[in-house]
mmCIF file of the C-alpha atoms, coordinates in Angstrom:
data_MODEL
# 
_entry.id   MODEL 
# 
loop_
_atom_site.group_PDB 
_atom_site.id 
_atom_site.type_symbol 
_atom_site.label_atom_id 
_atom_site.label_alt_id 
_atom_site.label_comp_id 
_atom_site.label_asym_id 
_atom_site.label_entity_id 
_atom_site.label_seq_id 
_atom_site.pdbx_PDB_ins_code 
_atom_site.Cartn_x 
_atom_site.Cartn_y 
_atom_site.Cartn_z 
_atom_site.occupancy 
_atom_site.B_iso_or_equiv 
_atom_site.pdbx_formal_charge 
_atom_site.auth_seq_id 
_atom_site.auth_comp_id 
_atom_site.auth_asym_id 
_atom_site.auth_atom_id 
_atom_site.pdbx_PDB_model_num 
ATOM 1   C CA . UNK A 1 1   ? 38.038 -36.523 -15.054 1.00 0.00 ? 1   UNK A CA 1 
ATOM 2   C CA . UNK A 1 2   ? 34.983 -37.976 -13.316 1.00 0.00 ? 2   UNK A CA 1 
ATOM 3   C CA . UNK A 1 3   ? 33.179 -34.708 -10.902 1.00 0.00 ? 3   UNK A CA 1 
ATOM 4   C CA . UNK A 1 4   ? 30.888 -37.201 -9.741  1.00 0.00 ? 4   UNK A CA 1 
ATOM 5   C CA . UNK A 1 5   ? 29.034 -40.906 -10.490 1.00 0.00 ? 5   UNK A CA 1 
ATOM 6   C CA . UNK A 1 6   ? 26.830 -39.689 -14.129 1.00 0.00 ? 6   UNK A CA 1 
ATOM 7   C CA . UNK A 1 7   ? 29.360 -36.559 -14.753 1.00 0.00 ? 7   UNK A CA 1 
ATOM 8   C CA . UNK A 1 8   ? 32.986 -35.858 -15.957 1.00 0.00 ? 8   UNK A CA 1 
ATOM 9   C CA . UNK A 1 9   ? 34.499 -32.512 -16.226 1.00 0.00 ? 9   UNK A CA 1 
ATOM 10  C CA . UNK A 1 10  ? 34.067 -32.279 -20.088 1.00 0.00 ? 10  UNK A CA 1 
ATOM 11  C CA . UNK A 1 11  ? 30.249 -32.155 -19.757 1.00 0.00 ? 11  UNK A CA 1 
ATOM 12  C CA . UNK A 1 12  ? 30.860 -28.609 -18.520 1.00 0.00 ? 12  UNK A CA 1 
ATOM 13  C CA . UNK A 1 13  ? 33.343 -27.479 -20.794 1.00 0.00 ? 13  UNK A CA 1 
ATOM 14  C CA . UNK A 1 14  ? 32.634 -24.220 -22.849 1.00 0.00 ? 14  UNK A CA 1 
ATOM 15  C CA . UNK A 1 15  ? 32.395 -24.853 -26.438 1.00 0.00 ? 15  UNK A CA 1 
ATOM 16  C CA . UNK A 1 16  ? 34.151 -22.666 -27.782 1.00 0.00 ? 16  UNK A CA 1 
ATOM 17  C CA . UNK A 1 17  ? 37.421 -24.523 -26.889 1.00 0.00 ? 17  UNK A CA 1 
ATOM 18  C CA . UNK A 1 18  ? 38.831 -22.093 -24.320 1.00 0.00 ? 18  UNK A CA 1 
ATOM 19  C CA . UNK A 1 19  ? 38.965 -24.438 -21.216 1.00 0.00 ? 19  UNK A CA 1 
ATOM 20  C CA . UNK A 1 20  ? 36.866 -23.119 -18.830 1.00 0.00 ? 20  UNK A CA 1 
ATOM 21  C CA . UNK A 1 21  ? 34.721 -26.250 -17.463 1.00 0.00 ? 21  UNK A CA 1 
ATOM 22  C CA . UNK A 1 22  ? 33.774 -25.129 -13.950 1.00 0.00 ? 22  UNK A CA 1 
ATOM 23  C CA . UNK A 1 23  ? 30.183 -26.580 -12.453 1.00 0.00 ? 23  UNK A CA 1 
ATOM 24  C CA . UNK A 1 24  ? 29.362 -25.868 -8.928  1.00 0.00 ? 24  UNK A CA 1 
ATOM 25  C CA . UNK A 1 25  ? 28.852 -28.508 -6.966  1.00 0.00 ? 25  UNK A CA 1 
ATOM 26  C CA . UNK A 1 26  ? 25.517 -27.374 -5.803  1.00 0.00 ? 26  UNK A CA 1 
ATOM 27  C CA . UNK A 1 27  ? 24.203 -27.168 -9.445  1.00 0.00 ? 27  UNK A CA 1 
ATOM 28  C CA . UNK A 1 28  ? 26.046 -30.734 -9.877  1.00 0.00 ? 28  UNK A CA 1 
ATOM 29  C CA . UNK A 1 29  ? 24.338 -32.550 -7.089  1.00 0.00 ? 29  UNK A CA 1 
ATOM 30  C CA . UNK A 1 30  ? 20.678 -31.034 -8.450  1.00 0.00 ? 30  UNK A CA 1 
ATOM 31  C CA . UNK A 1 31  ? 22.236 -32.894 -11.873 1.00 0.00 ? 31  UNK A CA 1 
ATOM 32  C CA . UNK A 1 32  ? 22.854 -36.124 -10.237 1.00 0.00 ? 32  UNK A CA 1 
ATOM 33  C CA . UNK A 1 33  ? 19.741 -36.126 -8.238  1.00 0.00 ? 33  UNK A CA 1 
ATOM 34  C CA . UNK A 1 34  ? 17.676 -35.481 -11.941 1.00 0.00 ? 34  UNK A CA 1 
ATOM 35  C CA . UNK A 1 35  ? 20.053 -38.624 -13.074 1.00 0.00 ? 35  UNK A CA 1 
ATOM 36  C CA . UNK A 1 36  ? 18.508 -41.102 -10.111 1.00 0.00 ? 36  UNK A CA 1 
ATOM 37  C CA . UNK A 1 37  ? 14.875 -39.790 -10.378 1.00 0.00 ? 37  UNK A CA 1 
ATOM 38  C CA . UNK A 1 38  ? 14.556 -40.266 -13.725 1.00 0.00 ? 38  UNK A CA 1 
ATOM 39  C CA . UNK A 1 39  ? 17.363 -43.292 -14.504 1.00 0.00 ? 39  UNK A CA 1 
ATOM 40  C CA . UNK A 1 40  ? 18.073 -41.559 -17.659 1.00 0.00 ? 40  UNK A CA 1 
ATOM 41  C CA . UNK A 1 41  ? 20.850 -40.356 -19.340 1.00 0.00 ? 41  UNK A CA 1 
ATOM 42  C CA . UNK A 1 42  ? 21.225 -36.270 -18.539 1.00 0.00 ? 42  UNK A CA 1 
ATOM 43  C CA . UNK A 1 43  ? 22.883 -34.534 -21.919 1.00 0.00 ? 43  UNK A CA 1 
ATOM 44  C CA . UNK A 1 44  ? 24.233 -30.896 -20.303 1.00 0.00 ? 44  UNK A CA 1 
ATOM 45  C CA . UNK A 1 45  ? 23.911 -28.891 -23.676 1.00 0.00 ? 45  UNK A CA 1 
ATOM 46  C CA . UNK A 1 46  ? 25.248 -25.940 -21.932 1.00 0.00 ? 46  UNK A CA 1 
ATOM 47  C CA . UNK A 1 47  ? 27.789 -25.584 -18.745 1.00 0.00 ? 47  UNK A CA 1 
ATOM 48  C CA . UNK A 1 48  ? 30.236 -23.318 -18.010 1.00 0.00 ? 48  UNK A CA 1 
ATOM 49  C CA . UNK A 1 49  ? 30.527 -20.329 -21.419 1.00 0.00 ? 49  UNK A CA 1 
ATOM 50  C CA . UNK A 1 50  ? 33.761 -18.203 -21.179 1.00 0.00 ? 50  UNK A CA 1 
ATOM 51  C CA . UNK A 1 51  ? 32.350 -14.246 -21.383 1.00 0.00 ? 51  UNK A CA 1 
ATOM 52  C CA . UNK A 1 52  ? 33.022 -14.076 -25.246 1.00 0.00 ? 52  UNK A CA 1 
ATOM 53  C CA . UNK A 1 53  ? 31.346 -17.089 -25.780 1.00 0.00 ? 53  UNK A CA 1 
ATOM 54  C CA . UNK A 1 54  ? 28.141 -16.340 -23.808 1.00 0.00 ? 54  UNK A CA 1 
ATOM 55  C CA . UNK A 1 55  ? 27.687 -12.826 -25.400 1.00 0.00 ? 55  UNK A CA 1 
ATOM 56  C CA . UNK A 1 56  ? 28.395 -14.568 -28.694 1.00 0.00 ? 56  UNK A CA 1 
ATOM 57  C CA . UNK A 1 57  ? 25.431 -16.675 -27.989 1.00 0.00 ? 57  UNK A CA 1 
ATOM 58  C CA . UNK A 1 58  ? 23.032 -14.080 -26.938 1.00 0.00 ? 58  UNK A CA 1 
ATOM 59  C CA . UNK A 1 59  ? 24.050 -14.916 -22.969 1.00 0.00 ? 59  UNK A CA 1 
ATOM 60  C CA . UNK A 1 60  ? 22.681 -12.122 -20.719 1.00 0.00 ? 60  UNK A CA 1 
ATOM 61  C CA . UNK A 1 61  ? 26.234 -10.308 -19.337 1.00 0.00 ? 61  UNK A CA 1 
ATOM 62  C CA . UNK A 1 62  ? 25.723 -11.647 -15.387 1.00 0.00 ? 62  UNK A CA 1 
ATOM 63  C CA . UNK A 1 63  ? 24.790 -15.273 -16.489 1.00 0.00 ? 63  UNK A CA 1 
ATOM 64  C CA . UNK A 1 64  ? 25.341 -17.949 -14.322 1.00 0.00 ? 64  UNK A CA 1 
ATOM 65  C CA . UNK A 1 65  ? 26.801 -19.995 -17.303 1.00 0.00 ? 65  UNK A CA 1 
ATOM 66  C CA . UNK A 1 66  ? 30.102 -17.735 -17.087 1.00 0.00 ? 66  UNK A CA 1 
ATOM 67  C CA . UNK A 1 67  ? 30.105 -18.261 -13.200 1.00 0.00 ? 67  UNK A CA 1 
ATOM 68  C CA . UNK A 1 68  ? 30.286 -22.059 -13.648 1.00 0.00 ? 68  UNK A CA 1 
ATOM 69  C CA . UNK A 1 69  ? 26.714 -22.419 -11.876 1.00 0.00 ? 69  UNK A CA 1 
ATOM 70  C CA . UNK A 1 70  ? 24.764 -22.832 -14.885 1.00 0.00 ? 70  UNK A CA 1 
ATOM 71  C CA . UNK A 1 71  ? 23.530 -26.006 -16.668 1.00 0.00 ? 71  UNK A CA 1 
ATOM 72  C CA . UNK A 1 72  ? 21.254 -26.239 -19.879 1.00 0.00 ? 72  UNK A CA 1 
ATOM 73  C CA . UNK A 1 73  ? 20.175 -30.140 -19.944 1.00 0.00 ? 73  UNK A CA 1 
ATOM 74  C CA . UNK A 1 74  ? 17.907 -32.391 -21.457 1.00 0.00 ? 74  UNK A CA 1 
ATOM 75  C CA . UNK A 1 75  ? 16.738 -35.708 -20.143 1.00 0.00 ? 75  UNK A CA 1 
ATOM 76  C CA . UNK A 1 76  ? 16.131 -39.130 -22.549 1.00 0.00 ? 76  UNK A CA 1 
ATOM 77  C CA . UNK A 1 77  ? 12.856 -39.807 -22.854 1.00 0.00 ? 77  UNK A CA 1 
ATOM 78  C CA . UNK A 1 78  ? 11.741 -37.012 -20.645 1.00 0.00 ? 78  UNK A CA 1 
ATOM 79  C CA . UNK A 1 79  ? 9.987  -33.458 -21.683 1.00 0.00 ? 79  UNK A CA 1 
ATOM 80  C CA . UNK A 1 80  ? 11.567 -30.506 -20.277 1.00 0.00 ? 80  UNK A CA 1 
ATOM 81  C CA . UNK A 1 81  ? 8.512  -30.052 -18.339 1.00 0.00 ? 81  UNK A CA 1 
ATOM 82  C CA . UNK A 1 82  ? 8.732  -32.926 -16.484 1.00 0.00 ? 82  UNK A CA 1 
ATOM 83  C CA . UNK A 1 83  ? 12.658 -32.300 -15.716 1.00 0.00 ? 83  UNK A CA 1 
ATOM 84  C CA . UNK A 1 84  ? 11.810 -28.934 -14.619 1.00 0.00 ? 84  UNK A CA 1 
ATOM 85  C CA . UNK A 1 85  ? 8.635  -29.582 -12.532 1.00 0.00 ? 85  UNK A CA 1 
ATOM 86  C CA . UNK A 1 86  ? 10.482 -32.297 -10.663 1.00 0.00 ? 86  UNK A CA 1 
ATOM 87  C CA . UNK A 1 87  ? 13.747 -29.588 -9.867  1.00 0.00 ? 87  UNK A CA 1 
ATOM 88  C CA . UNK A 1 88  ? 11.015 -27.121 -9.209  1.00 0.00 ? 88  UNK A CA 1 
ATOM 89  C CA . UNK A 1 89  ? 9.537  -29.535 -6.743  1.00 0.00 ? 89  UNK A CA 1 
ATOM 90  C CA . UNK A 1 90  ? 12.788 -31.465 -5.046  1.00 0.00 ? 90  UNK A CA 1 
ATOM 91  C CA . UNK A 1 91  ? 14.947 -28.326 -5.408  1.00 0.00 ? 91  UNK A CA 1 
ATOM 92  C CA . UNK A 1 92  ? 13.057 -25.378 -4.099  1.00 0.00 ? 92  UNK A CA 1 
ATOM 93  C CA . UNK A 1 93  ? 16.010 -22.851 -4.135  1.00 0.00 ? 93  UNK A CA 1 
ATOM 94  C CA . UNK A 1 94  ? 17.207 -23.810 -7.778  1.00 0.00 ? 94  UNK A CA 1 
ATOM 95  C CA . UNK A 1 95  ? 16.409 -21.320 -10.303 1.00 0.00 ? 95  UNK A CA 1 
ATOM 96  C CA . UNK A 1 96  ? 14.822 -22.724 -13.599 1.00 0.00 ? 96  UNK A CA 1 
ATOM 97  C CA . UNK A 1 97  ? 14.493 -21.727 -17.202 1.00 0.00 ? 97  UNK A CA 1 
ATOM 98  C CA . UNK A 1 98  ? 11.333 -23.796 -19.222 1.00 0.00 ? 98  UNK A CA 1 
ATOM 99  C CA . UNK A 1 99  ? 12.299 -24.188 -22.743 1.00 0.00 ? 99  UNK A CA 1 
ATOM 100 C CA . UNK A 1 100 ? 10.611 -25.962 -25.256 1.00 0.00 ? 100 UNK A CA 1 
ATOM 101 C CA . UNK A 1 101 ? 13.515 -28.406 -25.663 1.00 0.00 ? 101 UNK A CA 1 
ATOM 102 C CA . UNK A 1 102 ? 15.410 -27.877 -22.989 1.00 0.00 ? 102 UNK A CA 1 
ATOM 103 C CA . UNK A 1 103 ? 15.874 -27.123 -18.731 1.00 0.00 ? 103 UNK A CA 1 
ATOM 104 C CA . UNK A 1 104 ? 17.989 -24.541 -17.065 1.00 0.00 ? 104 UNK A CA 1 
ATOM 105 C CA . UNK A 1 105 ? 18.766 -24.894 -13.719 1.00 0.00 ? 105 UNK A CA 1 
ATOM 106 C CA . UNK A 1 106 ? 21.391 -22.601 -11.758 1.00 0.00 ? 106 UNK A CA 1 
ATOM 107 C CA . UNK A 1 107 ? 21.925 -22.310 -8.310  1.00 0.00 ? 107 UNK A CA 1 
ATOM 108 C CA . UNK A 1 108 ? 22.688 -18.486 -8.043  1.00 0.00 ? 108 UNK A CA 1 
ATOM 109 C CA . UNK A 1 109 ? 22.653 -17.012 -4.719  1.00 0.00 ? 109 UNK A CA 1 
ATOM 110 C CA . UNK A 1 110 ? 20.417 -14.266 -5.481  1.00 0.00 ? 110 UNK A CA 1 
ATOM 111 C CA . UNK A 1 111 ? 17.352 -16.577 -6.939  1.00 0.00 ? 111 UNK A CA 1 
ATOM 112 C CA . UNK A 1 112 ? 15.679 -18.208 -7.036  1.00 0.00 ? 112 UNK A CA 1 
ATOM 113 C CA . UNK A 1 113 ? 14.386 -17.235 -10.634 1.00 0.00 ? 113 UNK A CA 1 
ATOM 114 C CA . UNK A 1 114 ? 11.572 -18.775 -12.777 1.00 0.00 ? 114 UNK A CA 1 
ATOM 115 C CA . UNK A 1 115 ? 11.250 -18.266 -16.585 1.00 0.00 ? 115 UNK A CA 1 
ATOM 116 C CA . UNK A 1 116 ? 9.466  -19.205 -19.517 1.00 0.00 ? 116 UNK A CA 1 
ATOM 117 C CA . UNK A 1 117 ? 6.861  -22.183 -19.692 1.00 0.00 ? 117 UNK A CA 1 
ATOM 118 C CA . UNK A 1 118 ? 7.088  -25.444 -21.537 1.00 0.00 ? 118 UNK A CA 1 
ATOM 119 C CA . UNK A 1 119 ? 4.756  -28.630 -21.121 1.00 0.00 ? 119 UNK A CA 1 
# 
């Protein structure tokens, strides 16, 4: 089931099998915005994680993974330091995690929150 124009529910779906896909459609229209900008293909490595799952993959307890708000993704041919410095720059209220091979972005309602540091 297409969410939107680049994204279908599955995208979100936890891996462990369980069903629970939810994204929230702030975090998905950040998502499709990253998708224009960069006219690249956005792979979401992480969505939505059932509770069991996220604690079996070292998730903090309150992530915003197992709210459905939550989206690890990397962009073709981009760094995650580009990906994130353009969110960081067009999304001012996102919250982003830097990883070396990866970007976090969540739109909790408490944030927003910075992390790590990647070029």
């Amino acid at each position: 089931m297409k969410l939107s124009v680049h994204f279908a529910r599955h995208e979100f779906a936890c891996s462990c099998g369980c069903g629970f896909d939810t994204i929230d459609a702030a975090t998905l229209e950040i998502l499709e915005e990253v998708r224009r900008h960069f006219a690249a293909p956005v792979v979401v490595t992480s969505g939505a994680r059932c509770r069991d799952y996220n604690a079996s993959v070292g998730g903090v307890p309150d992530s915003q993974h197992v709210r459905g708000r939550a989206a690890d993704i990397k962009v073709h041919g981009h760094s995650p330091g580009e990906v994130a410095d353009f969110i960081a720059e067009r999304f001012p209220s996102a919250s982003i995690g830097r990883y070396l091979t990866f970007t976090h972005v969540d739109t909790r309602t408490d944030g927003p929150a910075h992390w790590g540091s990647n070029g």
